[in-house]
C-alpha positions, 0 to 999 in steps of 0.5 A: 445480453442481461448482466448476472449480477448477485449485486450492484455493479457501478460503472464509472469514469472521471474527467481529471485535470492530469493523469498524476493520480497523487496531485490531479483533480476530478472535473466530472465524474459519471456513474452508471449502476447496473442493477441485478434486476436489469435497470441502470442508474446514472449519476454525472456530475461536473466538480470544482478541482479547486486547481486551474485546468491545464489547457492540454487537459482541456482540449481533450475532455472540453472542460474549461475553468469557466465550465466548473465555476460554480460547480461543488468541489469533490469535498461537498458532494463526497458523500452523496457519490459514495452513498451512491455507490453503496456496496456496488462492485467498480467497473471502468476502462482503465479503472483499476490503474486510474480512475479507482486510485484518483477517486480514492484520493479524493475521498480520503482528501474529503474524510469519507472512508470508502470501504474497499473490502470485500469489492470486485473490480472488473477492468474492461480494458484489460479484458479488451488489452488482453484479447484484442489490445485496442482503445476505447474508440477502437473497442466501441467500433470493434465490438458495436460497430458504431463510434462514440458520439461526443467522445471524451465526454465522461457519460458518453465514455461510460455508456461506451464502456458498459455497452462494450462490455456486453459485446465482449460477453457476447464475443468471448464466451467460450473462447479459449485463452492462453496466458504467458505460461501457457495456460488455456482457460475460458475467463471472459464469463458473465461472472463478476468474480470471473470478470474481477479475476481476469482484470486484476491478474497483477493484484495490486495491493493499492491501485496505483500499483506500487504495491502487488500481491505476489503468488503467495499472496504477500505484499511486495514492491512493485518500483524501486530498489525493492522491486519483488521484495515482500513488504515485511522483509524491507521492514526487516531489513530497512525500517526506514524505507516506511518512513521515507514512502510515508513522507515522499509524494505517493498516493494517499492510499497507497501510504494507507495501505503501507501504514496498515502493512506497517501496523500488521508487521508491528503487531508481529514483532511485539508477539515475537518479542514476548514469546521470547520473553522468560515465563515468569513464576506462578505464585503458590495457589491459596490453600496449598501447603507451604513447603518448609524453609530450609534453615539458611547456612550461616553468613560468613564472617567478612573479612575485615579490611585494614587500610592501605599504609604506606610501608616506610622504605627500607634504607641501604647502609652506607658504603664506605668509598675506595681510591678504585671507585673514585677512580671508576667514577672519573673515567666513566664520567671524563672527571 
């Protein structure tokens, strides 16, 4: 089966030194683009992460330190992946939740602003998840009869992945699915935008899915204490919460994405703010006849004030002393 494509539709897969999608790096990156004309494109290239490389890492994709030596870093070839990609839609096994986030981080470690507006994201796994719920290897054995040759090899995956891909098409097509509220539908369509509505039914807002987009199609938190809470409605209520997700270790995109919501809700504020604000006076056009100025009422004379005097107390008179008065004043005070 043929993709129907209106454009290009890029594959690709990553060979990482871990699975942190803030601190681990790429050691191999392959790209198979798939043309609307039918014809594929592959690009694979080993990089310098600029890190060691865990052991445990290596023995599952083969990679050693010494196999990257001389390889360029991500930053050096940045431009070259990105120009290969072009305006192509993103495909992958997992790659809405890994490989997407990873290689975002890495363009933005190297200063390349790849364009994410206007993309559609088809995540093969979660077409597989969904409808089987298997691995990779499984999903190849599955779906082509055959195994991986050299698994864990980052062409050999991709290959698997795009082949994969076409044996869901083929497998699915016209097969009812009931999602979780019961809703009956036939997504598994030879449509990007089918494939990318399937794929991505959380909607996240950053890839690493700290954020999502709910049914009205705000931003909310998708971890923490703000869990199903709208982005703005935490900025409302605890500003500071910005503050400590841009200082904490999350993905560089996803701060890029919380300083964009940041920026929106700022720019809401000030418009609200100076709705509120008072209409100030028009001045009278030119031309216009003055209007005639009443004559203003007098001032009232002000009342002057006379410095506070101390007034001179008043003395009592003298009171003549009497034999009883002598004699209540020596019993009162035992005289």
């Amino acid at each position: 089966m043929k993709l129907n494509l209106i454009r290009p539709l890029a594959f690709f897969d990553l060979e990482t030194t871990g699975v942190n999608v803030g601190s681990d790096r790429i050691v191999e990156i392959a790209i198979l683009k798939a043309m609307p004309d039918g014809s594929e494109l592959v690009k694979t290239l080993r990089i310098n992460p600029e890190m060691p490389i865990p052991l445990q890492s290596s023995l599952i994709h083969g990679i050693y330190d010494e196999h990257i030596a001389d390889a360029p870093k991500f930053s050096e070839v940045a431009q070259e992946i990105a120009e290969f990609i072009g305006d192509a839609d993103l495909a992958g096994y997992n790659s809405n939740r890994f490989d997407i986030p990873v290689l975002l981080e890495e363009f933005l470690r190297a200063g390349v602003d790849f364009d994410m507006t206007g993309r559609k994201f088809v995540d093969v796994q979660n077409i597989f998840h969904q409808m089987e719920q298997r691995t990779l290897r499984a999903a190849y054995k599955f779906y082509c009869g055959e195994d991986i040759i050299n698994a864990h090899s980052a062409e050999a995956d991709i290959k698997a992945t795009y082949n994969v891909l076409l044996a869901q098409l083929d497998r699915y097509e016209n097969v009812d699915f009931e999602d979780k509220q019961g809703n009956v539908s036939q997504p598994v369509k030879n449509d990007v935008d089918a494939l990318h509505a399937f794929t991505n039914m959380n909607k996240p807002v950053d890839f690493a899915g700290r954020m999502v987009f709910n049914e009205n199609d705000e931003e909310v938190f998708n971890f923490g204490k703000h869990k199903n809470k709208t982005v703005e409605h935490v900025f409302d209520t605890e500003p500071s919460y910005y503050a400590w997700m841009k200082q904490g270790d999350f993905p560089l995109y996803t701060k890029k994405k919380l300083e964009e919501i940041w920026t929106r809700w700022n720019k809401k504020k000030e418009l609200s703010r100076a709705a509120k604000l008072p209409a100030t006076p028009k001045p009278a056009e030119q031309g216009s006849p003055a209007k005639p100025k009443q004559p203003a009422a007098a001032p009232s004379k002000p009342q002057s004030r006379q410095p506070y005097q101390q007034q001179p107390k008043k003395e009592k008179p003298a009171v003549n002393v009497t034999p009883d008065m002598l004699e209540q004043l020596k019993m009162k005070f035992g005289k």
